[in-house]
C-alpha positions in Angstrom: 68.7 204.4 183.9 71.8 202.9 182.1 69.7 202.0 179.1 67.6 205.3 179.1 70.6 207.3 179.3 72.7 205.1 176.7 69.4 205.3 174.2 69.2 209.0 174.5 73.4 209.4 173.7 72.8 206.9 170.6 69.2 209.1 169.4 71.5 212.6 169.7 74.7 211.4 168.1 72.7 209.8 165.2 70.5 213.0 164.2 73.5 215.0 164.8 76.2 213.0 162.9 74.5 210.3 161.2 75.8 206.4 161.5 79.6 207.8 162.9 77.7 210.4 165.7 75.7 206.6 166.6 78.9 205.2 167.9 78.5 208.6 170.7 77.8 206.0 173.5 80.5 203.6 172.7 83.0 206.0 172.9 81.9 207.6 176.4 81.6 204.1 177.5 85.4 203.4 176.3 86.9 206.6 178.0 84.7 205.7 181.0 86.8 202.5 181.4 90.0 204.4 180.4 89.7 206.3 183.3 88.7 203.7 185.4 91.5 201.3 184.8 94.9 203.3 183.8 96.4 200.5 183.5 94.3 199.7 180.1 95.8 203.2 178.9 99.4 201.9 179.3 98.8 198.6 177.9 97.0 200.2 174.9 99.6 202.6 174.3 102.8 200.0 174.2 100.4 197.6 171.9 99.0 200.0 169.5 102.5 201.5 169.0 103.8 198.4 168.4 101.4 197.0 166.3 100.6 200.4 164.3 103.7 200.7 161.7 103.7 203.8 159.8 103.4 201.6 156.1 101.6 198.4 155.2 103.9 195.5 155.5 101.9 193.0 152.8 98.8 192.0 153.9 99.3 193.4 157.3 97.5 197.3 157.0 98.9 200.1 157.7 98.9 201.8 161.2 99.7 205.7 160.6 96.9 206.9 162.0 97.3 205.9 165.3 99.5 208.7 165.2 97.5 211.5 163.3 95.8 214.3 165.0 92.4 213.4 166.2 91.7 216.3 169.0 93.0 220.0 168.3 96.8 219.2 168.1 96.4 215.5 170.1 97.1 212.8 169.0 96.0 209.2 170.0 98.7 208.5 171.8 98.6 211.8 173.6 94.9 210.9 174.6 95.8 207.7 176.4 98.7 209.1 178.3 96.1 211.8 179.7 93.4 209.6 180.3 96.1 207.0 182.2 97.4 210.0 184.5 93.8 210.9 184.7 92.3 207.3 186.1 95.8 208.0 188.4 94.1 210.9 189.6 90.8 209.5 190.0 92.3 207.0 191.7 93.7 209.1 194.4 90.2 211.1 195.2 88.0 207.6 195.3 90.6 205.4 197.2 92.6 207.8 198.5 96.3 205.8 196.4 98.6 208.2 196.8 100.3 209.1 193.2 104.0 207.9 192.8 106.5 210.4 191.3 109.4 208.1 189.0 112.1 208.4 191.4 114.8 208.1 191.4 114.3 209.4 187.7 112.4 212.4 188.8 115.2 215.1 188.9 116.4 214.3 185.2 113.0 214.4 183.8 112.4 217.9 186.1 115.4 219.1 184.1 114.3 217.9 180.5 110.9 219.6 181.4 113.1 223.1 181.9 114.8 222.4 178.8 112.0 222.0 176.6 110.2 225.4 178.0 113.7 226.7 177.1 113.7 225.5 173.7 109.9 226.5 172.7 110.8 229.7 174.3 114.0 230.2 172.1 112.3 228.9 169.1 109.0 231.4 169.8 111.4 234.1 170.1 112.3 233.7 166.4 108.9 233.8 165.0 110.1 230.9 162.5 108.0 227.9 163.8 104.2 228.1 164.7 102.4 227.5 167.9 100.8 224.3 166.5 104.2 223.0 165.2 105.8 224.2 168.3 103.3 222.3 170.6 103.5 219.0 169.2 107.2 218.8 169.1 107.3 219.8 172.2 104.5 216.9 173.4 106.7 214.1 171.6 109.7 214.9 174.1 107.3 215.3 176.9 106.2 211.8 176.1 109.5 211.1 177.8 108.1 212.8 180.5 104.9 211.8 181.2 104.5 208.1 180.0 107.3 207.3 183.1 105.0 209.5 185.6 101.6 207.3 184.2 103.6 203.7 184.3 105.0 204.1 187.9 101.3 204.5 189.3 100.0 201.3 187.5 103.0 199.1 187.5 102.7 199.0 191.6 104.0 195.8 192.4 106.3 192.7 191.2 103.3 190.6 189.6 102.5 193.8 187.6 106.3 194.5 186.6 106.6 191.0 185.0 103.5 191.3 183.1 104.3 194.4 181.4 107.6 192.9 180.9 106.2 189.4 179.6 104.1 191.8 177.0 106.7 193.4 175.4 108.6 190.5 175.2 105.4 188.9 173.0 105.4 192.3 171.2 109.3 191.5 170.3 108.3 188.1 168.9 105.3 189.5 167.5 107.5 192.1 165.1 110.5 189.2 165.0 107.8 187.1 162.8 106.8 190.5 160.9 109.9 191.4 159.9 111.0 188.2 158.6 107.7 188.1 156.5 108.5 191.5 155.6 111.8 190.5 154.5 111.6 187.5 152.8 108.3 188.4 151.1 109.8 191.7 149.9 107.4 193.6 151.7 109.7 195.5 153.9 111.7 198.9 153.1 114.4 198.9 150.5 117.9 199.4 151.7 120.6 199.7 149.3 118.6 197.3 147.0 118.0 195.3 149.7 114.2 194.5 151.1 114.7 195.6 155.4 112.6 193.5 157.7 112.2 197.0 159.8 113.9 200.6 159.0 111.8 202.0 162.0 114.3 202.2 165.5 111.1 200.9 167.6 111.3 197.2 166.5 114.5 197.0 166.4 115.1 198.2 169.8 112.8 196.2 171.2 113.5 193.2 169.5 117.1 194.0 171.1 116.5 194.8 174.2 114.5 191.3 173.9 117.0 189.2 173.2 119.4 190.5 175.5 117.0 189.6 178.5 117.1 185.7 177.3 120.5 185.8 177.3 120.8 187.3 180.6 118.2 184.7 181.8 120.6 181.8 180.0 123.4 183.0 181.3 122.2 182.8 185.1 120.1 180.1 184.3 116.5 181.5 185.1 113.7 179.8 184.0 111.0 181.5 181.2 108.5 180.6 179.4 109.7 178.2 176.3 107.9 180.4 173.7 110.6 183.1 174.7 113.8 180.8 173.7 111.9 180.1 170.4 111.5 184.0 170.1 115.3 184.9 170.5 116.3 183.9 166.7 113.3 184.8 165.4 113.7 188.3 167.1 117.8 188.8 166.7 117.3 187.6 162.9 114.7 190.0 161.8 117.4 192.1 163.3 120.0 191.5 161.2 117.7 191.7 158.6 117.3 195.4 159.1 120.8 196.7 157.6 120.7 198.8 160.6 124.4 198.6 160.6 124.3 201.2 164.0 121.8 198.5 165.7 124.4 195.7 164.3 127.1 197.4 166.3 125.1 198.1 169.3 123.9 194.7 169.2 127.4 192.8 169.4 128.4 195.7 172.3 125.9 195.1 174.5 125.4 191.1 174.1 129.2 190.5 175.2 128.5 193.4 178.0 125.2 191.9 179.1 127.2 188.3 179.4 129.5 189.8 181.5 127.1 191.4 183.8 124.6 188.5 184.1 127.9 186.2 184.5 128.3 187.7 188.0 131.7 187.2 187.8 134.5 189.5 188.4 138.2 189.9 187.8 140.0 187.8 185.3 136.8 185.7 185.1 135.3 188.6 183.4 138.4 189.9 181.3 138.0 186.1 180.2 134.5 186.4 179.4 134.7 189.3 177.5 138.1 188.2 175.7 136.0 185.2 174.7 133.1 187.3 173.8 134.8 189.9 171.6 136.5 187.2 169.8 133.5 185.6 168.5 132.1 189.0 167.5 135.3 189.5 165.4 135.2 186.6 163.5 131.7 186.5 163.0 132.3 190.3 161.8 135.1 189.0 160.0 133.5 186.2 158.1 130.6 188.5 156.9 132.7 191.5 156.0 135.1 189.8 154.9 136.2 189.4 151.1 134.1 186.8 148.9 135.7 184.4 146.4 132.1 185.0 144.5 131.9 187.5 141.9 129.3 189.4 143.9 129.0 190.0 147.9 125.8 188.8 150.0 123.6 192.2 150.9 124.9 191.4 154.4 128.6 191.1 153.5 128.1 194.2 151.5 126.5 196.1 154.1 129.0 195.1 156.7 131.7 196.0 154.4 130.6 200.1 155.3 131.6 199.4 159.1 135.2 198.9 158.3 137.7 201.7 158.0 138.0 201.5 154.7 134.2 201.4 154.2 133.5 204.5 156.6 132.6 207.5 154.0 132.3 205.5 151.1 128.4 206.6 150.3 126.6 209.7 150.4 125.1 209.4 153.6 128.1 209.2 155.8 129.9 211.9 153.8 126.5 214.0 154.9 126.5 213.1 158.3 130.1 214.4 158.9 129.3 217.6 156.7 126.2 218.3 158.8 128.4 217.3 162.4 130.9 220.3 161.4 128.1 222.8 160.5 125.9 221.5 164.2 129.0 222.5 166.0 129.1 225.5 164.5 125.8 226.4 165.2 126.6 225.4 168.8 129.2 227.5 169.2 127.5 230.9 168.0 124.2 229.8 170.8 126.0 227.9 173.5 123.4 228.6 175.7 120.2 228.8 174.0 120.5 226.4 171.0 118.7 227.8 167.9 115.1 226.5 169.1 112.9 223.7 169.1 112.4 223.1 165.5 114.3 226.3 163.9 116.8 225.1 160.7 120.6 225.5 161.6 122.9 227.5 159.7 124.8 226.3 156.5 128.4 227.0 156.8 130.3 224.6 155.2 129.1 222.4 152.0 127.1 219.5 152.4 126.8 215.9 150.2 123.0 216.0 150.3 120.3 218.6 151.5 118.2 217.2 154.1 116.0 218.4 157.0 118.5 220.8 159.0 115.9 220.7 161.8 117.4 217.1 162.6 120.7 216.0 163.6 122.1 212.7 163.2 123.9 212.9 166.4 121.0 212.9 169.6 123.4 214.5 171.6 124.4 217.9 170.0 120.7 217.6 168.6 119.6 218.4 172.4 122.2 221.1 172.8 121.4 222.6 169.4 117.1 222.4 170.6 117.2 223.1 174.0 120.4 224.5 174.9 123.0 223.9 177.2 120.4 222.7 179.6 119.2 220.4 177.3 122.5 218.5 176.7 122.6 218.3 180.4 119.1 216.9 180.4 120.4 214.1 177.7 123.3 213.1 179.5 121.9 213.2 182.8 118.5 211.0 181.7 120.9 208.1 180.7 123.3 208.1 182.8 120.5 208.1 186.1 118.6 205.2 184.3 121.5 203.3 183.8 122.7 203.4 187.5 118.9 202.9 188.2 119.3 199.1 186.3 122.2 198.6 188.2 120.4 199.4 191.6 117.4 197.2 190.4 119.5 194.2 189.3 122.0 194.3 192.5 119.2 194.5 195.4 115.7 193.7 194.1 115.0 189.8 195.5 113.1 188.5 192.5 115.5 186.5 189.2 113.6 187.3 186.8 113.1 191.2 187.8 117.3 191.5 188.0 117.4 189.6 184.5 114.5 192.3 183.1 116.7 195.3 184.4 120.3 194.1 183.0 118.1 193.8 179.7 116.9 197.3 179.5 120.3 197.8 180.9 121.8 196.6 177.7 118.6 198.2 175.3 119.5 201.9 177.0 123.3 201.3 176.7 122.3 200.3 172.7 120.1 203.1 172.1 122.8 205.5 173.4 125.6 204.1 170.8 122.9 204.3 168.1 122.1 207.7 168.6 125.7 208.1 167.9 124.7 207.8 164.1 120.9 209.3 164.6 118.3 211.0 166.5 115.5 208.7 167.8 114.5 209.8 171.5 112.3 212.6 171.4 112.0 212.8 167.9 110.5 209.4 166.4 107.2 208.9 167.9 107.6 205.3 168.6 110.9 204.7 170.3 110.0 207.8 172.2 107.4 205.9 173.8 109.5 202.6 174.1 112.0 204.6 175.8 109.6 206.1 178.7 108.1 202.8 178.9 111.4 201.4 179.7 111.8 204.5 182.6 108.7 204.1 183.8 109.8 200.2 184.5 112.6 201.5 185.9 111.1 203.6 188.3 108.0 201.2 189.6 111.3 198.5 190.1 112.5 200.9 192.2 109.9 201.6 194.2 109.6 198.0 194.2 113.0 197.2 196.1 112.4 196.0 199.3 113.8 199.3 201.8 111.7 201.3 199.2 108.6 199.4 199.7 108.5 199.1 203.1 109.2 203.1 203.4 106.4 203.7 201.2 103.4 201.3 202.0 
C-alpha cells in the first residue's frame, strides 16, 4: 500500500511539475518524520543555522537560502519550529506526554509576546510598513518565543541536555576551523583592511560561549571529551580574529567572571581570583594596544587601539553610533509608551556622521523601547535578567558536573551577549543569534525542569 501510494505521489508530482514535482513523495516522507520525531526539527534547526552562512567562505558555498522565503512569508527556519511544536502536539494526542511550558522563563516570554502585538499594532497604526514586512519581523522575535517552548518538550531529560549541549560545542569547533580558514585564506569579510574570520554575531557567540564552558570545566576539573580542549584555541582564536572589538571586551569580562564562579570560592579567595584575572587581561590588553617600536601597528594592535579612551570616536562609526543614541532618545521621549513601531524609521533631530538604516539601533535596549514600547524594554530587561538567575539555579542545585559547568557557560555567553548589545542589536533582529539565543532558553528551561524537586513534581 506504501509503494502503491508512494508510486501514485511520484506519477502526479512528475506530470504536474516535471523532474522537481517527482521529488513530491520525498518531501511528504521528510515532513512525515519531522513530525514524528521533534527532536530532528531542533537538531536541524541549530545545525543548518550554523552551518548556512549568509556568503560563501572559499570553497565552502553559501548558505542564504536557508533563510529565504519558501512558504507565503515562512521561511525554513520558521517551517521546522512548527513542525517541532507540531510532532510536540502529536505527541501529546498518541502518547498522551503532556507538553512542557519553559518555566521558569515563561512569564518573560508572555510579556515579550504582549510587546510584539504592541509594536505591530503601533507600527499598523501608521500605515508605513506592510503586513508582509510586518509579519516577518514580528516571526524573527517570536523565534525567541517559540524555539524555547519546542526545545523544553524534546530536551526531556539529562542524557538529552548533554547531547544537545555536546552538539553545539562540535558546531563551535566546526566554525573555530572555518573562520581561521576564512581568515588566513582571505576568504573572510574585510574589516578595516583586514580579512575577519566571522563578522556575523552567531559564531562568535557560540564559539564564546564555547570556550567559556572548557574553562569552567578546567577550572573545577570535570572531565570532557579531549576533542573539546583541542577546540578551545581553535574556537577563542578564530575569535580574536573577528575584530569584533565588542566580542573582545565581552570575552575578557566574562572569562575572569566565569573563573570566579566555577572557582566556587568566595570572599578574599575570589577578590584574589579576580585581581589575578583582571591583571592578566590588562597586560595582555596592554601589550596589544599598546604602542609599537615598528613603523606600522599589527591589524590587532590597531584594532585594539579604538578600545582606549583616546581611540573611542576616532572613526566614523562610533561618531554615528553616539549621533544616532541622542536622536533614539529623543524619539523615546516624544512615544514613551508606544515606541514608533515595529519597523517604522525614527526621527532625525540632530546631525548624523553617516546615513544608515534608522529602523535599527545600535543599542538592543532602547531599540526594544523604541519597537515595542515601554513594555518592550520591560520584556528585554526582564528576559535576561530571569535567564540569568535561571543559570544560577541550574548550576547551584542540579546533581550532574558537567550540566552545572553547561549552565555557568551560557551563564557567561548571556552575560556577553548583553554587553555586546551595548554596541549593537543582535537578539531579535539577526536571524541567527536569534535562534542561538532561544536555543540557549530552551536549555535553560528543560535544565530546570530537570532539577531534581522539579522532576519529581512533574513525573
Amino acid at each position: 500500500m506504501a509503494g502503491l501510494l508512494a508510486g501514485i505521489a511520484f506519477s502526479a508530482g512528475l506530470e504536474k511539475a516535471g523532474a522537481k514535482g517527482a521529488l513530491l513523495p520525498l518531501v511528504l516522507l521528510g515532513c512525515v518524520v519531522l513530525l514524528r520525531f521533534p527532536e530532528a526539527c531542533l537538531g536541524l534547526l541549530v545545525f543548518g543555522t550554523a552551518m548556512s552562512e549568509a556568503e560563501a567562505v572559499g570553497a565552502i558555498p553559501s548558505g542564504a537560502r536557508f533563510y529565504d522565503q519558501v512558504f507565503s512569508s515562512f521561511t525554513a527556519p520558521d517551517m521546522l519550529i512548527f513542525f517541532g511544536l507540531a510532532g510536540v502536539l502529536l505527541r501529546f494526542v498518541a502518547q498522551d506526554l503532556r507538553p512542557r511550558l519553559p518555566d521558569p522563563l515563561t512569564a518573560p516570554l508572555t510579556i515579550l509576546g504582549f510587546a510584539v502585538v504592541a509594536g505591530v499594532a503601533t507600527a499598523y497604526s501608521t500605515g508605513s510598513v506592510s503586513a508582509p514586512e510586518l509579519f516577518h519581523r514580528s516571526m524573527q522575535v517570536g523565534h525567541l518565543i517559540l524555539i524555547p517552548l519546542l526545545a523544553v518538550n524534546v530536551l526531556r531529560d539529562t542524557r538529552a541536555l548533554k547531547i544537545f549541549a555536546a552538539g553545539l560545542a562540535a558546531l563551535a569547533c566546526i566554525k573555530g576551523l572555518t573562520g581561521l580558514y576564512a581568515s588566513f585564506g582571505g576568504a573572510g569579510g574585510a574589516v578595516e583592511e583586514e580579512v575577519a574570520s566571522f563578522l556575523n554575531p552567531f559564531p562568535n557567540l557560540l564559539m564564546l560561549t564555547f570556550g567559556l564552558g572548557v574553562i569552567a570545566a578546567l577550572v573545577r576539573k570535570v572531565e570532557v571529551p579531549a576533542w573539546m580542549y583541542v577546540g578551545l584555541p581553535i574556537a577563542l582564536l578564530a575569535l580574536l580574529l573577528s575584530y569584533r572589538r565588542s566580542f573582545w571586551i565581552a570575552a575578557v569580562l566574562t572569562i575572569v567572571l566565569v573563573v570566579i564562579i566555577a572557582s566556587r570560592r568566595r570572599g578574599r579567595a575570589v577578590l584574589a581570583i579576580g585581581a589575578v584575572s583582571l591583571a592578566l587581561a590588562f597586560v595582555a590588553a596592554n601589550s596589544v594596544a599598546g604602542p609599537s617600536d615598528s613603523t606600522s601597528a599589527s591589524p590587532l594592535a590597531e584594532r585594539a587601539q579604538t578600545l582606549t579612551p583616546s581611540g573611542i570616536g576616532s572613526n566614523r562609526g562610533d561618531r554615528y553610533r553616539n549621533d544616532e543614541r541622542r536622536n533614539v532618545i529623543e524619539n523615546i521621549e516624544e512615544h514613551p509608551f508606544t515606541g514608533v513601531g515595529l519597523g517604522v524609521d525614527w526621527e532625525v533631530h540632530k546631525p548624523l556622521a553617516e546615513a544608515h538604516d534608522r529602523r535599527y539601533v545600535h543599542f538592543a535596549f532602547l531599540w526594544y523601547w523604541l519597537a515595542f514600547g515601554i513594555l518592550g524594554a520591560i520584556a528585554y530587561l526582564v528576559l535576561f535578567g530571569s535567564s540569568l538567575w535561571t543559570s544560577v539555579q541550574i548550576w547551584r542545585r542540579h546533581p550532574d558536573d558537567v550540566i552545572q559547568v553547561c549552565a555557568i557557560a551560557v551563564f557567561g555567553g548571556i552575560v556577553g551577549l548583553a554587553v555586546v548589545e551595548l554596541t549593537a542589536t543582535f537578539a531579535g533582529i539577526e536571524p541567527r543569534l536569534t535562534i542561538l539565543l532561544g536555543a540557549f532558553l530552551g536549555w535553560l528551561a528543560a535544565a530546570w525542569q530537570d532539577l531534581p524537586g522539579r522532576r519529581a513534581a512533574t513525573s
